[in-house]
C-alpha positions in Angstrom: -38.0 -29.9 130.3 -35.4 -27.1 128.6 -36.1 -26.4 125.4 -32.3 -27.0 124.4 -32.9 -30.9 125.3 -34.0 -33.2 122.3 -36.9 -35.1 122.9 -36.3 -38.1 126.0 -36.5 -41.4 125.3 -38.7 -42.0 127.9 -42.1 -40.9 128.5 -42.4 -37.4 130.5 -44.5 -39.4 132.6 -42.1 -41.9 133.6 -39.3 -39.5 134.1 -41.9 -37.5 136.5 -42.4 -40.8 138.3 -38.2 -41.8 138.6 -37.1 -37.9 139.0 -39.0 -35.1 138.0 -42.1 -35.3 140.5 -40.3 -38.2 143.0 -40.0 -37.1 146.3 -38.7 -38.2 150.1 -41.4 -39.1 151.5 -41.4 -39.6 155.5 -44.9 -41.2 156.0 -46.4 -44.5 154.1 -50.1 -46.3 153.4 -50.8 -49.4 152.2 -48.6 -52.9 152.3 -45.7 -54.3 150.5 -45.7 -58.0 149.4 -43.3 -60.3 149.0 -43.9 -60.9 145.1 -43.7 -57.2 145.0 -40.4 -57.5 147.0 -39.1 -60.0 144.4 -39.8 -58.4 141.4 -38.1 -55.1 142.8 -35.0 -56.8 143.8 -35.3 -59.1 140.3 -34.6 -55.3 138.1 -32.9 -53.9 140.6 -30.0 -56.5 140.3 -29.3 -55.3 136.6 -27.9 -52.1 137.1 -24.0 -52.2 136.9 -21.5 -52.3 139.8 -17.7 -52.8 140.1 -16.4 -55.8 138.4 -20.1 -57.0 138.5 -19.4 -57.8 142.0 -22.7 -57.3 143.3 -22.0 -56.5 146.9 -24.9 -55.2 148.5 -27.6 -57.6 150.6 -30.6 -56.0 151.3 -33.1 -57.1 154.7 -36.8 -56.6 154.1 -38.0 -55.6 157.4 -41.8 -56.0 157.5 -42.7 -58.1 160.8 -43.0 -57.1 164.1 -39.7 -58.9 165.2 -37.9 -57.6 163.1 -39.0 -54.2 164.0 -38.1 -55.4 166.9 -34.6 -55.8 166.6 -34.4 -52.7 164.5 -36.1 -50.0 166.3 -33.3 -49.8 168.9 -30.9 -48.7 166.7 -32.7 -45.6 164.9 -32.1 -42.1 165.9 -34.8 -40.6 167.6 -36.4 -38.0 164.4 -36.5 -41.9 162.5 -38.1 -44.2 165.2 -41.7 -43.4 164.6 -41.6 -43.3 161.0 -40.1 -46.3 160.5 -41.8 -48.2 162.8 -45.4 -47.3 160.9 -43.7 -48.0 157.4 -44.8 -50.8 155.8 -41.2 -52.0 154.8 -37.7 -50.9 155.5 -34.9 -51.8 153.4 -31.5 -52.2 155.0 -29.3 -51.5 151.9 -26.0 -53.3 153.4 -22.8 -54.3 152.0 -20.6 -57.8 151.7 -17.0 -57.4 152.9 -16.9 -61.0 150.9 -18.2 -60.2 148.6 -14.9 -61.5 146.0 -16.3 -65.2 147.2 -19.5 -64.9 145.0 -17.3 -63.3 141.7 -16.5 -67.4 140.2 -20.5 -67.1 139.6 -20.8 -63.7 139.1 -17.6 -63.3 136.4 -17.0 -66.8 135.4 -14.8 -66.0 132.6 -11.9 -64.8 134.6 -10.6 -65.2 138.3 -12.1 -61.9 139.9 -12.2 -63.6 143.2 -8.1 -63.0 142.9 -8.6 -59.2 142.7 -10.0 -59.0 145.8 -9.7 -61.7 148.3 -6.0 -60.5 149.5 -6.8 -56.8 149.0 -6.2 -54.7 152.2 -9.6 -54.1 154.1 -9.7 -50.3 153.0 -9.6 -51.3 149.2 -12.4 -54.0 149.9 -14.5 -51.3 152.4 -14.2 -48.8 149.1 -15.7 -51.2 146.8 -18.1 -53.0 148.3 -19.4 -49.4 149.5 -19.3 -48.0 146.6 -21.0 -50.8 144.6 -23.3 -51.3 147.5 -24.8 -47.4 147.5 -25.1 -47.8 143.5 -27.1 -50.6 144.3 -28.9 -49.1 146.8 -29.9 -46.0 144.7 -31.0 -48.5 141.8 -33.2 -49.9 144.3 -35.0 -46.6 145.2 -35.2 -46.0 141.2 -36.8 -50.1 140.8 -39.2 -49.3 143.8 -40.5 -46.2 141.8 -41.0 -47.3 138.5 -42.9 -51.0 139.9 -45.3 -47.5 142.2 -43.7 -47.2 145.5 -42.4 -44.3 147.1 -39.5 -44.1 149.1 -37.6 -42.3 152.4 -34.1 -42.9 152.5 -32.0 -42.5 155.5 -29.2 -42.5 157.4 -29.3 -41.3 160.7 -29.5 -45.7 162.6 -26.4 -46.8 164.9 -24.6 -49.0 162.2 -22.9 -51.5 164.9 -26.5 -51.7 166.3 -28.3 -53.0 162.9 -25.0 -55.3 162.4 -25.4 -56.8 165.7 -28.7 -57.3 165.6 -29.2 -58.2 161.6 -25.9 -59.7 160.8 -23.7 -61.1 163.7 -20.9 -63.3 162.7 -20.7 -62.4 158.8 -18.6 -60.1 156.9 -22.3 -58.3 156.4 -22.6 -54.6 157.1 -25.7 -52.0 157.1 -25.1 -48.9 155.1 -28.2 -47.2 154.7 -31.8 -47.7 155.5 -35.0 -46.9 153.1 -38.6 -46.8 154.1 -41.3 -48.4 151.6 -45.0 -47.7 150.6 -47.3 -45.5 149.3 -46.3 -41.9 150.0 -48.9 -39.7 152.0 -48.1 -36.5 150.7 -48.6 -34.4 153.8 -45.4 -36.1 154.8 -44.1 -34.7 152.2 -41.5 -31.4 152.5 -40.9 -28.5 150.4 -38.5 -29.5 147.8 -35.3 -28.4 148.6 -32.7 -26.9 146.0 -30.5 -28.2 144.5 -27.4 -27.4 142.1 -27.0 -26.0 139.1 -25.0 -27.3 136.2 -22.3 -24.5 136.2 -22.1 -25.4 140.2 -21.6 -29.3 139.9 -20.2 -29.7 136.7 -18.0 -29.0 133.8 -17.3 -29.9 130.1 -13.7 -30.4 129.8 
């Protein structure tokens, strides 16, 4: 860590395991289980999102079927890997998601902010929320000692039809569970500096 930085307020160790040391990995061991699933998706749920609005639904693809109905739709550099992982997360979105904001902000009619909003304004938040919710999951599956692959590169209208036909449901990303095999593992690549990315203002 820079010297300039005062002491975290987490352990080194845990920032190694969330940032620091965390990598893509692209090749997994071991299993997932659902009371490991649970508990992942029970802290994942806290982080915040737009309005608490809490668009994003999440498919735990573990069995062969649902493999199955998955494999079609990845790109070719994803098929194999994802068929060996123990788990892939599809990290999707709600278009409706305004009909579940009585439970979710009970103290004041959110579902009226939304539900006659033009499609774009909806598609904006519910993606947005959705990938915050999505990156909170990668950072809950490495604190509870997974590792995780994240990915794009899956036919979108493939993983609807298969995973969500007739709902206002759609995929936005995918992520690959397990236990990182660190051969998989590539050089880490750069990224930016403050001065590039940021300023004080």
């Amino acid at each position: 860590m820079p010297d300039s930085l005062p002491p975290p307020a987490l352990d080194r160790a845990v920032l190694d395991r969330l940032f620091l040391q965390a990598r893509t990995y692209n090749a997994f061991t071991g299993e997932v289980d659902d009371a490991l699933l649970r508990r992942l998706y029970d802290l994942l749920k806290f982080g915040p999102t737009q309005s608490n609005s809490c668009p994003a639904r999440f498919v735990f693809v573990k069995s062969a079927a649902a493999k199955a109905k998955l494999g079609p739709a990845l790109d070719q550099g994803n098929y194999a890997k994802t068929m060996a992982a123990p788990c892939t997360v599809i990290v999707a979105y709600d278009m409706a998601f305004y009909d579940k904001l009585p439970v979710l902000i009970p103290h004041t009619d959110g579902r009226g902010w939304f539900a006659d909003a033009p499609e774009a304004s909806l598609y904006r938040a519910a993606l947005r929320s959705s990938s915050l919710q999505g990156a909170y999951l990668i950072l809950a599956a490495r604190a509870l000692g997974l590792d995780c692959g994240p990915m794009s590169g899956f036919d979108t209208a493939k993983v609807d039809a298969a995973f969500f036909a007739g709902t206002a449901i759609r995929s936005n990303f995918l992520v690959n569970l397990g236990r990182g095999e660190a051969s998989s593992v590539h050089p880490r690549a750069p990224r930016l500096g403050f001065d590039e990315a940021c300023r004080i203002e």
